[in-house]
C-alpha positions in Angstrom: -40.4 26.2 21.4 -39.8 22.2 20.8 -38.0 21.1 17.6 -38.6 18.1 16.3 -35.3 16.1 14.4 -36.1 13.2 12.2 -39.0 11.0 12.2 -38.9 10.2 16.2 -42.9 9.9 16.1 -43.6 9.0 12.4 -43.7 5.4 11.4 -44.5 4.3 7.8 -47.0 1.1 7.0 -43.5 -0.5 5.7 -41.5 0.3 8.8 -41.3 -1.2 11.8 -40.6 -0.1 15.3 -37.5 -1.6 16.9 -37.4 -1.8 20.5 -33.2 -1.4 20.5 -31.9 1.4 19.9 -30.1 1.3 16.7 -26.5 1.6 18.4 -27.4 -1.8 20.1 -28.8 -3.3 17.3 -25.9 -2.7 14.8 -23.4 -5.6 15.6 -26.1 -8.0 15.6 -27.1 -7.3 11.9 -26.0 -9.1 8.5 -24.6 -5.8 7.5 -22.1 -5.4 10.3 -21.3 -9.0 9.3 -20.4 -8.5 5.9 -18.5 -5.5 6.8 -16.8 -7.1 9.4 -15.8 -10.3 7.2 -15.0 -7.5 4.2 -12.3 -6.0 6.5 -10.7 -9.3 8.0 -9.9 -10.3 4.3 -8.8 -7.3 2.7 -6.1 -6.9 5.8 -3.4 -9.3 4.9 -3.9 -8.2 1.4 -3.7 -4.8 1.8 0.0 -5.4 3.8 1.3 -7.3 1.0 0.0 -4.9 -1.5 1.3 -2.1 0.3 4.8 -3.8 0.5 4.4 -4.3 -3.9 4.0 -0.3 -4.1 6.7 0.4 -1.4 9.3 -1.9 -3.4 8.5 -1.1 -6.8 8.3 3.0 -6.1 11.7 2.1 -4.2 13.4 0.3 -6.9 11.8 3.0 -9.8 13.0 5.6 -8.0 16.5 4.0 -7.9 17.1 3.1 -11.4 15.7 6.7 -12.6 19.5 7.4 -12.7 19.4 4.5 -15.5 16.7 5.5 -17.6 15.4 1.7 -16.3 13.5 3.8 -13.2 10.9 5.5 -15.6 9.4 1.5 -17.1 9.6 0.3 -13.6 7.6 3.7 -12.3 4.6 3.3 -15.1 4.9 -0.5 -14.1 3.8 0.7 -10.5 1.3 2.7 -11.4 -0.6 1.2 -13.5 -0.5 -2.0 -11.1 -1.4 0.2 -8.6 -4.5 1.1 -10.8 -5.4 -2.3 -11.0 -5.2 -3.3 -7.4 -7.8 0.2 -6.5 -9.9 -1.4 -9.1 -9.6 -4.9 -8.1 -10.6 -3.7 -4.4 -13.2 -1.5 -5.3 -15.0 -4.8 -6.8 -14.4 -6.9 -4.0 -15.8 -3.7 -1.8 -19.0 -3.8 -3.8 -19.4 -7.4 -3.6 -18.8 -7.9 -0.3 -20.7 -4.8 1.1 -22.4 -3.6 -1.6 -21.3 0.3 -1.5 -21.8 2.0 -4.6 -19.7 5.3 -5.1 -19.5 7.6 -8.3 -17.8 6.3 -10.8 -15.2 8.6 -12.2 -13.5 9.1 -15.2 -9.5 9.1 -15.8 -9.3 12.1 -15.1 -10.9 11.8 -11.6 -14.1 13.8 -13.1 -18.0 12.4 -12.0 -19.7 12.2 -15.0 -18.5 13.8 -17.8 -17.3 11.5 -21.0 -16.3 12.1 -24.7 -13.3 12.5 -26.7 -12.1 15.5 -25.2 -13.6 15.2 -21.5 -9.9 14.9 -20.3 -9.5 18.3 -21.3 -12.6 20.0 -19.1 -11.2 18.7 -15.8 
């Protein structure tokens, strides 16, 4: 009994036939590029961002004693926020991947005045 898997033998009037297999194909196209270039700048970026969060969990968590830690702690994460936002931008531009957008509350999809409180 042969099973077939895919569209080996089907070929639509838009598609072409490649004579690579896609594994050799890959690092030669614009999309591996992009992806590729994508990585190489969010590196040093991502090291010196990680440092930020690092420090200023560091230094929240050591002036909790002082009251001082809790300002410093909301300081983080809402800068934190901001970076996953900023790099989620730069991700679509560079790459263009599109994921679900959530809400807050880390739901897909649901909104209103009171969706916070259906997660």
């Amino acid at each position: 009994m042969a099973t077939e898997y895919g569209r080996q033998g089907y070929v639509s009037p838009g598609e072409r036939r490649h004579r690579l297999p896609a594994a050799l194909r890959a690092p030669f196209e614009a999309r591996s590029w992009r992806e590729f270039g994508y990585v190489l700048l969010s590196l040093p970026i991502a090291v010196v961002l990680f440092s930020w969060t690092v420090t200023m969990v560091a230094l929240g968590a050591g002036l909790l004693v002082t009251f001082l830690g809790i300002p410093v702690l909301a300081a983080a994460l809402a800068s934190c926020r901001g970076f996953g936002a900023w790099n989620a931008r730069a991700r679509v531009r560079c790459c263009a991947w599109r994921w679900p957008t959530r809400n807050r509350c880390g739901c897909v999809g649901r909104a209103g005045s009171r969706g916070w409180a259906r997660c």
